[in-house]
C-alpha positions in Angstrom: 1.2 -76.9 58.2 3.3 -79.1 56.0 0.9 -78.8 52.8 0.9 -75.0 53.3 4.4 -75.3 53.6 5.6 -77.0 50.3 2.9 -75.4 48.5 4.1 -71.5 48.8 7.4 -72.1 47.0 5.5 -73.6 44.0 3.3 -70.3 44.2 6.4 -67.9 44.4 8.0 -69.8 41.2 6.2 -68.7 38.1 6.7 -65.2 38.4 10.3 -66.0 38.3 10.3 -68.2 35.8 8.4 -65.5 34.0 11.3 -62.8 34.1 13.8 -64.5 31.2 10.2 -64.5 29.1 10.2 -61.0 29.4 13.3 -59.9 29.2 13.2 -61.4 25.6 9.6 -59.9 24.9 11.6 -56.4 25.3 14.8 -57.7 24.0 12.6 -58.3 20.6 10.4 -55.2 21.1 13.6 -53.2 20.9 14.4 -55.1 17.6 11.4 -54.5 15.9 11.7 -51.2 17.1 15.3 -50.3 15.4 13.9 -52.0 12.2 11.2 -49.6 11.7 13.7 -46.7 12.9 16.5 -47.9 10.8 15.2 -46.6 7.4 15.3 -43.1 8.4 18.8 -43.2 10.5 20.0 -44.4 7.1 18.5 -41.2 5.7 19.5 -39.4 8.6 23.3 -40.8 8.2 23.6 -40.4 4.6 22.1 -36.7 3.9 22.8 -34.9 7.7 25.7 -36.5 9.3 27.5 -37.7 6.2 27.7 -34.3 4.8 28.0 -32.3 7.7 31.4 -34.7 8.5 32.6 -34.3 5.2 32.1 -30.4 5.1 33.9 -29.8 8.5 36.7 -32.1 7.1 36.8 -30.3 3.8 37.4 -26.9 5.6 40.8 -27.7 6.0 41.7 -28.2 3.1 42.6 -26.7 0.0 40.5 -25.4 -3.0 41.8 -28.2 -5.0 41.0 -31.0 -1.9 44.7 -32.1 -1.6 46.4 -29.7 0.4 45.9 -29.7 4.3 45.8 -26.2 4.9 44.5 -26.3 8.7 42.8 -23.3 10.2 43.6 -20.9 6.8 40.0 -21.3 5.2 38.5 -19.9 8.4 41.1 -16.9 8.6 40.5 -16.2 5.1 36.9 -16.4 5.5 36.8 -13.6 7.9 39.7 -11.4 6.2 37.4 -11.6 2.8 35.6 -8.4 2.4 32.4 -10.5 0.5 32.1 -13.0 3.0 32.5 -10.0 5.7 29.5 -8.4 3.8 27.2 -11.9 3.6 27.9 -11.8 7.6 26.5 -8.7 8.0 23.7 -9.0 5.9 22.9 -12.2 7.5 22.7 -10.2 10.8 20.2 -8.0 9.0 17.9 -10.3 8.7 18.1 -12.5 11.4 17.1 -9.1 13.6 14.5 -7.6 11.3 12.6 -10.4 9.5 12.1 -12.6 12.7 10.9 -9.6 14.2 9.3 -8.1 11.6 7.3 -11.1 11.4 6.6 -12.1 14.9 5.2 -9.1 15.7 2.8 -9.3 12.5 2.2 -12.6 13.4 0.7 -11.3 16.5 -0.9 -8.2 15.5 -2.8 -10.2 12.5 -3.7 -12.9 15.3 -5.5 -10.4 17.5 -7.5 -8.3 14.6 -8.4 -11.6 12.9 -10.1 -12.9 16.2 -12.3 -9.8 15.7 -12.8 -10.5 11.5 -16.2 -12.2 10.7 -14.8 -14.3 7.8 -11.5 -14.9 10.0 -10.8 -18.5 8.0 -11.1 -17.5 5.2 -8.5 -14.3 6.0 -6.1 -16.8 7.4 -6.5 -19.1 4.1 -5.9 -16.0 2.4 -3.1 -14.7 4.1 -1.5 -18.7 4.3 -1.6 -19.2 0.6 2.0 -17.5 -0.2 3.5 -20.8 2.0 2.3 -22.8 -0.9 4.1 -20.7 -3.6 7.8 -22.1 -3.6 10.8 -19.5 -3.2 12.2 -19.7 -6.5 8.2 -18.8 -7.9 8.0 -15.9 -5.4 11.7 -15.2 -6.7 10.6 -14.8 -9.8 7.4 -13.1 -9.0 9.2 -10.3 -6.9 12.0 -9.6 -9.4 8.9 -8.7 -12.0 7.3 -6.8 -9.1 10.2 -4.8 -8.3 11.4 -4.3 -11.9 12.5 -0.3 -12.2 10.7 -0.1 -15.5 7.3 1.2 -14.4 6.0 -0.6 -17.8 6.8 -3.5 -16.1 7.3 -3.1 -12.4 4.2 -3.0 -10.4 5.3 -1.6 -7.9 7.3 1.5 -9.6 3.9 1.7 -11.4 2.0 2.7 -8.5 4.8 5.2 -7.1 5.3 6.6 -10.4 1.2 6.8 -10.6 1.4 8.5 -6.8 4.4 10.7 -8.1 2.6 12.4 -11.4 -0.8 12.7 -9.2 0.8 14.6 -6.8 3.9 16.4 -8.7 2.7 15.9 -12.2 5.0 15.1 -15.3 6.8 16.9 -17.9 4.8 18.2 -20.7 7.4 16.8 -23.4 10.6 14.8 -22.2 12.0 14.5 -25.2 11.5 17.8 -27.1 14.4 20.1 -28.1 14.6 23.4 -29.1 15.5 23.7 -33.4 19.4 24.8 -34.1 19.9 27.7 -34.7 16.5 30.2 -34.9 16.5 31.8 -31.9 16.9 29.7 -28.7 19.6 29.4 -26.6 19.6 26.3 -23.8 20.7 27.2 -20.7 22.9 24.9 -18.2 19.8 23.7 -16.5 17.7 22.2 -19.6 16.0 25.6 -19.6 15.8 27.2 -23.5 15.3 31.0 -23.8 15.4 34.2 -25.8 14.9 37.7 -25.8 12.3 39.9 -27.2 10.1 43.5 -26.4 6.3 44.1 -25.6 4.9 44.9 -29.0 6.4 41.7 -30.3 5.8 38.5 -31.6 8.4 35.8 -31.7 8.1 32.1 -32.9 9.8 29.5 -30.7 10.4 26.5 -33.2 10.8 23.0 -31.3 11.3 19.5 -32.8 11.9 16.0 -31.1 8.4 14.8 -30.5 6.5 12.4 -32.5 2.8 13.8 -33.9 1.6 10.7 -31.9 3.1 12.0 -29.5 1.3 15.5 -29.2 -2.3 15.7 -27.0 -5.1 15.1 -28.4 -6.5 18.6 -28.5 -3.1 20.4 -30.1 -4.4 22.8 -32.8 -2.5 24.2 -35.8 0.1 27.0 -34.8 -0.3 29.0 -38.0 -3.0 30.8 -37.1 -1.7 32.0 -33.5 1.7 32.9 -35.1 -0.3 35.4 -37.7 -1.9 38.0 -34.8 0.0 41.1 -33.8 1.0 41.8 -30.5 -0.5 45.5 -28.7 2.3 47.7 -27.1 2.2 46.5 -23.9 1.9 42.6 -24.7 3.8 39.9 -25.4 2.9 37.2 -28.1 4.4 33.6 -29.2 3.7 30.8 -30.1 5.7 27.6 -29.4 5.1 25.1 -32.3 6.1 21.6 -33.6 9.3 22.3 -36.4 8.1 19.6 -38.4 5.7 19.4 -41.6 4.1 15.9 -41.6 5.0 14.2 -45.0 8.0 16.3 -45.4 8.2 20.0 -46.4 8.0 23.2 -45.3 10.7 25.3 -43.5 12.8 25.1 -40.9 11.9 27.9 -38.4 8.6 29.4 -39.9 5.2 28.1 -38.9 4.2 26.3 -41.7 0.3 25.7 -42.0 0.6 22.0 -41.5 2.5 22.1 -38.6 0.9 21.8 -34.4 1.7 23.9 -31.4 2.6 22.7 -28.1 0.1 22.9 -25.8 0.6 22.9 -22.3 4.0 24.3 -21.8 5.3 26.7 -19.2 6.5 29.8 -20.0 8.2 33.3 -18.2 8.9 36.6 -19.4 11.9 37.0 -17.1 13.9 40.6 -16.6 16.8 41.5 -13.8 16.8 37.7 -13.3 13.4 37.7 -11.7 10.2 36.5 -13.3 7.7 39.5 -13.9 5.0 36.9 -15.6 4.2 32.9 -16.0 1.5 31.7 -18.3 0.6 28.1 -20.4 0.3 27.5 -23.8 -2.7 27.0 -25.4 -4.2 24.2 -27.5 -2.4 26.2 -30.7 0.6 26.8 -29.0 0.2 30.5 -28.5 1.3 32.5 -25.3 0.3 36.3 -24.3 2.2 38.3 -21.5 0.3 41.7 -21.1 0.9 44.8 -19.2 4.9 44.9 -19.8 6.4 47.6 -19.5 8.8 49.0 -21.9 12.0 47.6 -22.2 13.9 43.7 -22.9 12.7 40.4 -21.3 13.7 37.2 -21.6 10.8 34.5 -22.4 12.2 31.5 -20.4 11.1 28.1 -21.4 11.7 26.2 -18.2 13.5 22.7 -17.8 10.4 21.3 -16.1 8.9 21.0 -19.4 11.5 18.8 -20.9 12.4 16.8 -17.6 12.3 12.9 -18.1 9.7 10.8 -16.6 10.3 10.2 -12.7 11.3 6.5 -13.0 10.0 5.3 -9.6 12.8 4.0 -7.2 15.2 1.9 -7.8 14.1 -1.3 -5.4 17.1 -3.4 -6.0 19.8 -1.2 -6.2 23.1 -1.4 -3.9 21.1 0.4 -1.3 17.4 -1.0 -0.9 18.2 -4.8 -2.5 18.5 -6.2 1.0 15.2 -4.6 2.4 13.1 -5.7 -0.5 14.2 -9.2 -0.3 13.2 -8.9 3.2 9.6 -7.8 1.9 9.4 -10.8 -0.2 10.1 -12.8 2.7 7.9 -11.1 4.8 5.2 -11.6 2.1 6.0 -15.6 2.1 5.9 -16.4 6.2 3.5 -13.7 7.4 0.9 -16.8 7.5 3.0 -18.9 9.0 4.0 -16.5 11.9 0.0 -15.5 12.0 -1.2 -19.3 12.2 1.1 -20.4 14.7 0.3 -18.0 17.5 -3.4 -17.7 16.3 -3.2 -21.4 17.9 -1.2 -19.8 21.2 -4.2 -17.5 21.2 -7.1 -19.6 21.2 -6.1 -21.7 24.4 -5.7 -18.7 26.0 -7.8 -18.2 29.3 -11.0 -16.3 28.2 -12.0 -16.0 32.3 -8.8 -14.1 32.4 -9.3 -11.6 29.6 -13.3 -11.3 30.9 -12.1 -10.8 34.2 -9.9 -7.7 33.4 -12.6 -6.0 30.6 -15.1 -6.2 34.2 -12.0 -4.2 35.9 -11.9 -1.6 33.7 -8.8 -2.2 31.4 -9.4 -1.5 27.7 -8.0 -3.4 25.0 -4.8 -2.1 24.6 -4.3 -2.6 28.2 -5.6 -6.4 27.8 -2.9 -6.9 24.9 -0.3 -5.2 26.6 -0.2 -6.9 30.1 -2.5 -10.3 29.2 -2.3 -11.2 25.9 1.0 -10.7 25.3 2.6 -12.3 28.8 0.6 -15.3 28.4 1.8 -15.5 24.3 5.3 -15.3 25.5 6.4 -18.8 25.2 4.5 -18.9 21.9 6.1 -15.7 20.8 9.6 -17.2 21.4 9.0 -20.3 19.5 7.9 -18.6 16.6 10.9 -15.8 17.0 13.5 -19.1 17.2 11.8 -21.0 14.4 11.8 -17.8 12.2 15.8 -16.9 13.0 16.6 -20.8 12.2 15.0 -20.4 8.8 16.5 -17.0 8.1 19.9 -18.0 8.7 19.3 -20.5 5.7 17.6 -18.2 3.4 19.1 -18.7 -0.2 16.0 -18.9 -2.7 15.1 -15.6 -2.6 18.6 -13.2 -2.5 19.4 -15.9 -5.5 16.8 -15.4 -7.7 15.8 -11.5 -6.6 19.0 -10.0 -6.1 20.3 -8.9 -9.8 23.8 -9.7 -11.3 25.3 -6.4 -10.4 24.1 -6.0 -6.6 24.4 -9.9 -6.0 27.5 -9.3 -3.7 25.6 -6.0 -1.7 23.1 -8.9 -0.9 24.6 -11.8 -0.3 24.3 -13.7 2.7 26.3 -16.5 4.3 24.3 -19.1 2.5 24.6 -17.5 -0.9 28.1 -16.6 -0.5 28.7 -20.2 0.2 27.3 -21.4 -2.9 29.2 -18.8 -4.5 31.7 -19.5 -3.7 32.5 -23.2 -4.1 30.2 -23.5 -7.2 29.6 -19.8 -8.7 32.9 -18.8 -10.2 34.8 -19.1 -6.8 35.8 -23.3 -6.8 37.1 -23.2 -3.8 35.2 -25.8 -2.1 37.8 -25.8 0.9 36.6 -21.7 1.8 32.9 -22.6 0.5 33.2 -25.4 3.3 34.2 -23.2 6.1 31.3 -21.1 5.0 28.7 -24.2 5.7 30.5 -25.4 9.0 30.2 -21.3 10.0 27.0 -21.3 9.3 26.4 -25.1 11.3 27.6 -23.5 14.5 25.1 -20.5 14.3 22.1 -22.6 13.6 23.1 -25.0 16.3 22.3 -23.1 19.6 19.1 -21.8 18.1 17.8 -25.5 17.1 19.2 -26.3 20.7 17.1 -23.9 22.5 13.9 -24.6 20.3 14.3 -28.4 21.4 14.8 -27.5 25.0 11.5 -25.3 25.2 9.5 -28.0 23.0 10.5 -30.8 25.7 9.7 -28.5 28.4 6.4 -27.5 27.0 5.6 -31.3 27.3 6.3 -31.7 30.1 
């Protein structure tokens, strides 16, 4: 009894004496701990909180930085009709591209799962992450360039355009002063003349290079007599290679204009329509007797169709947004091709052996079960919108820089672009801060939950 006794407390002691050993153990665990952490709190302090401090202290302040001015940068900021515009556009594209791209995200998920070579789609649709914004800047400005020359895009619309429409036969011809031809208001060129006649219609403005390959010499055509109830003419090239000949008359040397519309028009209505032939020569038979007008239309001498006009004041914003589109399509497409593959397969079996189709499988499966997935891509996307500078920078020309502006170019513009007023450029950032904020927030809030 008394050995038992005296020997528990000596049992009971160690643990105890243990504790203050422990509490130091952690004590330098901690330590060790804030040593490796304090690296990147130093980062963290100098390039995050540092300038985010400085910024929201700067917004009170003056363009020149000595001046408290209070609360008048942020009233100013929303009275200023450019920084009013970089709002709006901003709001653009924080509901169209995060859409825009979740919901190719999700489409291209789905098909690719049906693709045989699906990695090698999603490498290929993944590869414009690794092209920086100012490259793809520079890449879409080229692309979207209005000369079709140069513009690949307006290349393919003008290719579209002529297939379907066609082009003018000579853009920059003109009808020679004073033998004959009048031009009307509407580019049109016309004169008068009887069945039984013959008349020349001189032209001039277009390079020999120029003409088509098969073009034949108009002397010839302009030489045959017309029968009493025709027409003839012959519209020719006014211009005697190597100089020479004269001005009006078809001189041997000298091409007709194939190819070109022409009307014998009377009591403003057109009676006949033919083409030119490879010598320039026209026939209108069967006239009756009286005066016509042989009409020339201004579809011959229209100018090129041009394409469209990507970055002007009105589309600038939208093809940005396709550049951007072109850049994170992967991204978006990646990310819930992940959410996809841990989806329940029992599930989407179990609904094919009740009878739903596909689209009934995407609609009220797939799509349900993606939804946290969806979100977090939807968040992510509008955080890195809001931020978008890189590409309304670099694509947006001179002219149309302030119809697409956004909040993050507008800042840079400006407190370093012209503006110098780093005061109004700051309120711009700490604006800009307070909408990124709650998005970050609620991304954090459903990353912790999903761990849990």
């Amino acid at each position: 009894m008394t050995a038992t006794s005296l020997t528990t407390p000596k049992e009971a002691n160690p643990p105890a004496a243990g504790a203050p050993h422990k509490r130091r153990a952690r004590r330098r665990g901690r330590i060790v701990a804030l040593l490796f952490v304090l690296p990147a709190l130093l980062l963290l302090g100098a390039l995050v909180v540092y300038p985010v401090l400085f910024s929201v202290g700067r917004s009170f302040f003056d363009a020149s930085g000595t001046r408290f001015v209070g609360g008048d940068n942020y009233t100013e900021m929303f009275r200023d009709p450019a920084t009013l515009k970089a709002v709006r556009n901003t709001a653009v594209w924080v509901v169209v591209a995060p859409t825009l791209l979740t919901g190719l995200g999700l489409i291209l998920a789905v098909l690719v799962e049906k693709v045989r070579w699906a990695t090698a789609f999603k490498l290929l649709l993944f590869m414009p992450m690794a092209v920086s914004f100012l490259a793809a800047g520079i890449i879409f400005r080229l692309a979207y360039d209005e000369d079709p020359d140069k513009g690949v895009l307006n290349a393919a619309v003008v290719a579209v355009h002529d297939a379907v429409k066609g082009s003018s036969s000579y853009p920059t011809a003109r009808a020679r002063e004073g033998h004959g031809l009048t031009r009307d208001g509407d580019g049109s060129y016309r004169t008068s003349a009887a069945p039984g006649r013959s008349v020349t219609l001189p032209m001039v403005g277009v390079l020999p290079k120029d003409l088509p390959a098969g073009a034949a010499p108009a002397a010839p055509a302009a030489g045959r007599g017309a029968a009493p109830d025709e027409l003839r003419g012959v519209v020719y090239l006014d211009f005697t290679p190597g100089g020479g000949g004269t001005q009006g008359k078809v001189d041997p040397r000298e091409s007709g204009l194939p190819g070109l519309t022409v009307e014998a028009v009377r009591d403003g209505r057109t009676v006949a329509s033919t083409t030119t032939a490879s010598d320039g020569s026209f026939r209108f038979g069967g006239l009756a007797a009286g005066t016509y007008t042989v009409k020339l239309p201004a579809d011959n001498f229209a100018p090129p169709y041009q394409g469209v006009s990507w970055l002007g004041p009105a589309l600038v914003t939208p093809a940005i947004i396709g550049a951007y589109l072109w850049i994170w399509t992967g991204f978006a497409m990646v990310l819930i091709g992940a959410g996809l593959s841990t989806l329940p397969r029992d599930a989407l079996e179990a609904a094919r052996m009740d009878g739903a189709n596909e689209w009934q499988i995407f609609r009220r499966i797939t799509v349900p079960l993606l939804a946290p997935v969806l979100t977090v891509v939807f968040v992510t996307l509008v955080i890195n919108v809001m931020k978008v500078f890189d590409l309304v920078y670099v694509i947006a020309p001179g002219p149309v820089q302030e119809d697409a502006t956004v909040l993050a170019t507008q800042m840079w513009l400006v407190s370093f672009g012209g503006g110098n007023n780093q005061g109004l450029g700051s309120a711009l950032g700490v604006l800009l801060l307070l909408l990124v904020i709650p998005a970050m927030v609620f991304n954090v809030r459903r990353f912790r939950r999903s761990q849990r």
